[in-house]
N, C-alpha and C positions, 0 to 999 in steps of 0.2 A: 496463712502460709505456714508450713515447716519452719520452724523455730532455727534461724543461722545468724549466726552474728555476721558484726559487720565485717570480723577480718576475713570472713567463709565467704561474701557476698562479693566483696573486693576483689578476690582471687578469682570467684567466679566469671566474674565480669572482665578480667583484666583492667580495675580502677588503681585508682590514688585515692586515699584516708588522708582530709583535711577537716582541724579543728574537729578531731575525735580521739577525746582523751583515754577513752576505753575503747580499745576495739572487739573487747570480747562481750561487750552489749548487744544482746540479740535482737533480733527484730521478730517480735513475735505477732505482732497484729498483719492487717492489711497492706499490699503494696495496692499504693491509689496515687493516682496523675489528677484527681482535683480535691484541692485543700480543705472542701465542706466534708471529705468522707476522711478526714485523718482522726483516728483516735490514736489513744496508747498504746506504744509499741509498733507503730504503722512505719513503713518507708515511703516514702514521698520521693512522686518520679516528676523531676522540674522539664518539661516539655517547651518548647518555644510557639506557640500559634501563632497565626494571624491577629488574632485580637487579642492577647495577653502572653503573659512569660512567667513561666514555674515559677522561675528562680527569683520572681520578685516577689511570693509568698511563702520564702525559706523559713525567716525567720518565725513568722506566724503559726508555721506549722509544727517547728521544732517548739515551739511557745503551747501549742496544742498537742503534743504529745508524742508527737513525729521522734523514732530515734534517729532518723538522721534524713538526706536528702541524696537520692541520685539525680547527679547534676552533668553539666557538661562545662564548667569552670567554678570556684571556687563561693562561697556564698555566707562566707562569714557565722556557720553554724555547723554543725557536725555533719558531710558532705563526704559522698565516693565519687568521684570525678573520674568523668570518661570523656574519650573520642565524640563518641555516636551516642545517644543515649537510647535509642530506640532499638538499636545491636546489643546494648547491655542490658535491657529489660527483654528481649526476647532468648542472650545467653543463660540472663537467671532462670526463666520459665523451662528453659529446655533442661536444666541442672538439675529443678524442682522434681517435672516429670518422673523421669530418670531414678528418682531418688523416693518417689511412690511405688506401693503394692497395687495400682490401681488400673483398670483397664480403660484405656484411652477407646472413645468414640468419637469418628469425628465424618461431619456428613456436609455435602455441597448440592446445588441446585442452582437452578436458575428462577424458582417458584418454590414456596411455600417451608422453605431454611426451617425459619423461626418457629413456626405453628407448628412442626416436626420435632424439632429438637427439645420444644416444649412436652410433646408427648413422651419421647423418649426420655425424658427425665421423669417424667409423674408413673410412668412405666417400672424402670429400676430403683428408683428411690422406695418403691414397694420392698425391694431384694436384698437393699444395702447401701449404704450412705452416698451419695449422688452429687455430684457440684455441675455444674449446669452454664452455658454461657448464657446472662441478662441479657434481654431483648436480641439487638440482632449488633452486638457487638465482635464482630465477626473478622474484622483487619488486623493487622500487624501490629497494632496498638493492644484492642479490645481481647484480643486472643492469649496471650502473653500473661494478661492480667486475669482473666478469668483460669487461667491453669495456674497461676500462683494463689487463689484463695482454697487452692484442692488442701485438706491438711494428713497427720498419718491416717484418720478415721477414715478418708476417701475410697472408695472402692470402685464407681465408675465417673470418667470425668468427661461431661458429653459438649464438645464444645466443633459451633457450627463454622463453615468457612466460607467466605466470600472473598470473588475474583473479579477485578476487574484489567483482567490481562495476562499474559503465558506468565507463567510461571511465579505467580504469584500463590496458589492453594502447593506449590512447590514447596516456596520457601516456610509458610505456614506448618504443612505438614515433618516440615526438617525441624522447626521449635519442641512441638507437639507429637513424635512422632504415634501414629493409631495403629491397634490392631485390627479398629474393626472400622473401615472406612464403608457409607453409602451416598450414594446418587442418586438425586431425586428423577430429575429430567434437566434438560435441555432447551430451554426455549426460547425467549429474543428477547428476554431480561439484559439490558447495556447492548445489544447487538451493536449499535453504533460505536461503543468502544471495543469491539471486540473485531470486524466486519464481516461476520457471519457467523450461521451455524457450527459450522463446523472446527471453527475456528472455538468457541465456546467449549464443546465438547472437547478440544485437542485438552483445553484447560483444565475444564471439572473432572477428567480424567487424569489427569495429575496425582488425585487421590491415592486411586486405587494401585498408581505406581510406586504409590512410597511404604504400600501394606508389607508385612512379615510375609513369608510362605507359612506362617503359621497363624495367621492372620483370615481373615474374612473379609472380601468388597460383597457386598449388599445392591444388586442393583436393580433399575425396575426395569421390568421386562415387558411391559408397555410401552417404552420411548427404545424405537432401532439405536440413535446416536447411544444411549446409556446400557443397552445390552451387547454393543461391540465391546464395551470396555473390558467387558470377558479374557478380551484379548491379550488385553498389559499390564496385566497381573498375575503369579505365583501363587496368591491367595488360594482359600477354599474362596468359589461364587454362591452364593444364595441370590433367588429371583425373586422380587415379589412383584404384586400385582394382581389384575384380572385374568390374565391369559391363564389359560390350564394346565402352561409348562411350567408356571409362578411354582416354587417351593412352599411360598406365603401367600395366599390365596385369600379373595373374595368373594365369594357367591351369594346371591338373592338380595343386590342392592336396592338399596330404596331409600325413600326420602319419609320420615313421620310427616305428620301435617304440619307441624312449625317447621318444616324443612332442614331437622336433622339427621342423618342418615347412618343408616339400619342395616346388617348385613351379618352373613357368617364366615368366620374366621374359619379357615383351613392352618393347619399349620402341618411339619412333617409328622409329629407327635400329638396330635389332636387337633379338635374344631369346637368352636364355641361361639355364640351370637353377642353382637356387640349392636349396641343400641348410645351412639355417640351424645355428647353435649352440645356438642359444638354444631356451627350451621353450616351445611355447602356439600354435595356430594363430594368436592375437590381434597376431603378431609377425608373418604376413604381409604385414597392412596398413598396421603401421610400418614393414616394409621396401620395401613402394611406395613410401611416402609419400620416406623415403631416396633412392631410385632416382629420384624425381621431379627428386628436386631435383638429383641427382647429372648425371643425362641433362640438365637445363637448362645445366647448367655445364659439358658439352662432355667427357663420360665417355660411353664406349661403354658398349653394355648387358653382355658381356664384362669388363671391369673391374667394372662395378657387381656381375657377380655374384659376382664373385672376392672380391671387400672385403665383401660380404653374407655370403658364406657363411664365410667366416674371423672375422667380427667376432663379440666378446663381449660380456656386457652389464659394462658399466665402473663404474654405481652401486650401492652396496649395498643390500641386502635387496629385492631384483625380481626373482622366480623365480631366486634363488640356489639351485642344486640341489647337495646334498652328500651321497655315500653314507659310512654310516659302515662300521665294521669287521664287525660284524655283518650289512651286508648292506641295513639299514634304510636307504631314503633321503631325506633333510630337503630341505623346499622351500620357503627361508624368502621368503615375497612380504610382509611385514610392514610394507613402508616404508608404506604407506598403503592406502585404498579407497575404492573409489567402488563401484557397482550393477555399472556396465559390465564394471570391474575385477574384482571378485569373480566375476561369470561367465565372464570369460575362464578364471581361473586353476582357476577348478572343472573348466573343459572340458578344462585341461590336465593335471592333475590324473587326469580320469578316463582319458585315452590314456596319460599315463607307466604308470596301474596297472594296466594290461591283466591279466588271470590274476592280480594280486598283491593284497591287502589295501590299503584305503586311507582315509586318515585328513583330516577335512577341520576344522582347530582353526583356527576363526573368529571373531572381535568385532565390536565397535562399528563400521557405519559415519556418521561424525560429517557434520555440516552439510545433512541433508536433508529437514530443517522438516516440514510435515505426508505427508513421501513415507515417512516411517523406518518407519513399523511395515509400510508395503505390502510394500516393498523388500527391510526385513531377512526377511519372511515369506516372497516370493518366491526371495530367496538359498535359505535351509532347504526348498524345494521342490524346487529345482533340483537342490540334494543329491540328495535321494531319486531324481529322477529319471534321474541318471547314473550311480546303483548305486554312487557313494563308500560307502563301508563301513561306515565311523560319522562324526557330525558330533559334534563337542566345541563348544560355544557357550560364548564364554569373557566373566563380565562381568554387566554388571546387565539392565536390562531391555531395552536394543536384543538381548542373547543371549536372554534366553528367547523373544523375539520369533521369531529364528533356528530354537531350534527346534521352538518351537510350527510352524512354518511344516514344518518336515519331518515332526514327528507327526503331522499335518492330512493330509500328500499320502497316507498308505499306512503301510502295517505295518509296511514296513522302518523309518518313521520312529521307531519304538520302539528304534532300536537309536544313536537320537540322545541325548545329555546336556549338559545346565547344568550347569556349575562358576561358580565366584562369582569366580577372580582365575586368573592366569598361575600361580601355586604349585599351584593344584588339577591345572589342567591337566595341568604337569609330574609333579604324582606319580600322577594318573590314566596318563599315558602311559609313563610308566617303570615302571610293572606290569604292562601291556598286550602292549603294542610286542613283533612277535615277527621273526624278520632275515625280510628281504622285502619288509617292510611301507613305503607310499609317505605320509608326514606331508606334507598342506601348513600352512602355519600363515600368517595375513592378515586383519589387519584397518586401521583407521584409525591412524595416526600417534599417535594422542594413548592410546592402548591398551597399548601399546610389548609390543606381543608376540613382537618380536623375541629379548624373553630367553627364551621358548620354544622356539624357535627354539634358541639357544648352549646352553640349559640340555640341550637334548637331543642335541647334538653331543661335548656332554663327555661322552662314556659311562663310565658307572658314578659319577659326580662327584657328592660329596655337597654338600649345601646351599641354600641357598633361591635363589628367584629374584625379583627385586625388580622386584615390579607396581606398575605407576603407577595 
């Protein structure tokens, strides 16, 4: 963070200075809400959770290095005491902002946030010093705190936003406010909290309401709901996408043989082939979306395809692909799922296994109200339809959903199975599993089928694996 003291931070906040003998001690390290990341000079945000409470490791962290603790009552160690504490750590980030040379980026979807936002940073960080939001820290919480690690050296600060409700990428965008807002798409990611499409888009359009007129929305011009948003906004529009009216364009897509995908950048100011790292054609259109933004901020389309086709994915578990010794290779996409999401990675899935065996170990996908049984039935069809090999449906009834929906489409779907937890799976699959063979493994966050995933990387490793 920008180097403020505590009486600077106070004010900001509208706190109380308790047990703070100096107030003109700055805070020059990290603001962090968990005590394992306090070094020296850090502010320490005491949060109340469900399973623990800030303020009961004040003193430890002021012990570790912490100058002080924003709290929400008094804590027997040098303390800014507030109301709300979560209104005073989104007052400081918006004070921080404000007080940087830096151009704010900031992007929503309902599909593919993180893997974007990732690109988008390995893109300008080529250009100029980049602060980036970790993983998919993307709430009221996570947002806040990744715009307060921005320092004066900051130049773009690309930080991603998740909604689950009206006016929620509102209030985010009022912390943080962007010049350059994009929108991925629109799809039935939370639908059940939201209860519909359109209702989604009323939200993810929230964005592009809070941009400058001198400002940029970026949107794609392949989703109708995400190119009305034209609408409610003053900005300049950029389009990207496939379409031919895309300002940011793709042509001559294709997949290489390990199923990474190939194609030539249009931009308005040049064209250049981009030959990606990552796996799944569903990465072209985050890499527009990248190059959108990159081409705004005064990057040739040359550079952009250079930083594209070099860049990795930097979050864990999204199409992490890993061959083992045998030959087997693991493609843990487990961080979460949506409808959209799981058809991507089945598409990707069926190009990595060209001529090879291939295994499609899928769960729950959570938050999708009365969509879930159509959804998960359609996933299990899709299977069948791309010739995946066997479908493993891991879990209670959204899986048998899964593959009733592949028994339903065709004969091959007989070659589909229910297991009831992540432990079946794994010892169904470490009997099976022959070298060659291409496992994806992907469901919902709350599923944690990630240990499917590890369990099947430890080859030959005895022991359970621990299903949520």
């Amino acid at each position: 963070m920008i180097a403020l003291s505590l009486a600077e931070i106070a004010e900001v906040v509208g706190g109380q200075t308790h047990d703070i003998p100096d107030p003109s001690v700055q805070v020059t390290g990290p603001v962090v809400r968990d005590s394992r990341e306090v070094v020296p000079g850090s502010l320490f945000v005491a949060f109340v959770g469900e399973r623990a409470d800030g303020h009961d490791y004040a003193r430890a962290v002021v012990e570790a290095g912490a100058v002080a603790v924003l709290a929400s009552r008094p804590v027997g160690v040098p303390a800014i005491v507030v109301e709300d504490v979560q209104s005073a750590l989104g007052a400081l980030a918006r004070h921080v902002v404000r007080s940087l040379g830096a151009t704010l980026v900031a992007l929503t979807g309902s599909a593919g946030k993180t893997s974007t936002k990732d690109l988008i940073a390995q893109v300008l960080r080529r250009k100029a010093p980049t602060v980036f939001t970790p993983g998919s820290l993307n709430n009221e919480i996570g947002l806040p705190l990744t715009a307060l690690s921005a320092t004066d050296e900051t130049r773009f600060l690309v930080l991603e936003m998740g909604a689950r409700g009206i006016g929620h990428i509102r209030y985010l965008a009022g912390l943080t406010p962007p010049r350059i807002g994009l929108v991925l798409n629109v799809g039935s990611a939370h639908i059940g909290e939201f209860g519909g499409r359109e209702q989604i888009a009323q939200a993810k359009g929230e964005l592009v309401e809070a941009l400058p007129e001198d400002g940029a929305a970026i949107l794609n011009a392949d989703d109708p709901l995400v190119r009305a948003m034209a609408s409610r906004t003053k900005a300049k529009v950029v389009l990207f996408g496939e379409s031919a009216e895309a300002d940011v364009r793709a042509e001559n897509v294709r997949l290489t043989d390990s199923g990474q995908p190939a194609f030539r950048l249009h931009t308005p100011s040049g064209a250049s082939d981009v030959t990606m790292r990552l796996y799944g054609e569903h990465h072209v259109s985050n890499a527009l979306a990248a190059a959108a933004v990159a081409h705004e901020l005064g990057m040739s389309a040359q550079e952009i395809a250079t930083a594209l086709s070099e860049a990795d994915s930097l979050s864990r578990w999204r199409m992490e692909v890993t061959e083992r010794p045998d030959g087997v290779t693991i493609v843990n996409d487990a961080y979460n799922a949506n409808p959209e999401s799981m058809r991507a990675a089945l598409r990707a899935l069926a190009a990595m296994g060209r001529g090879r065996r291939t295994w499609a170990v899928l769960g729950k996908m959570a938050e999708l109200g009365d969509e879930a049984l159509a959804e998960h039935d359609a996933v299990g069809r899709l299977a069948v339809r791309l010739n995946v090999s066997k479908l493993v449906a891991v879990g209670g009834l959204e899986a048998s959903w899964l593959q009733l929906g592949a028994y339903n489409e065709g004969s091959w779907g007989e070659e589909s199975v229910h297991v009831s937890d992540a432990q079946a799976a794994v010892d169904l699959l470490r009997s099976e599993l022959r070298p060659g063979d291409v496992v994806l493994v992907k469901a919902s966050r709350s599923v944690g089928l990630e240990g499917v995933a590890q369990a099947l990387l430890e080859t030959g490793a005895e022991g359970e694996v621990a299903a949520r």
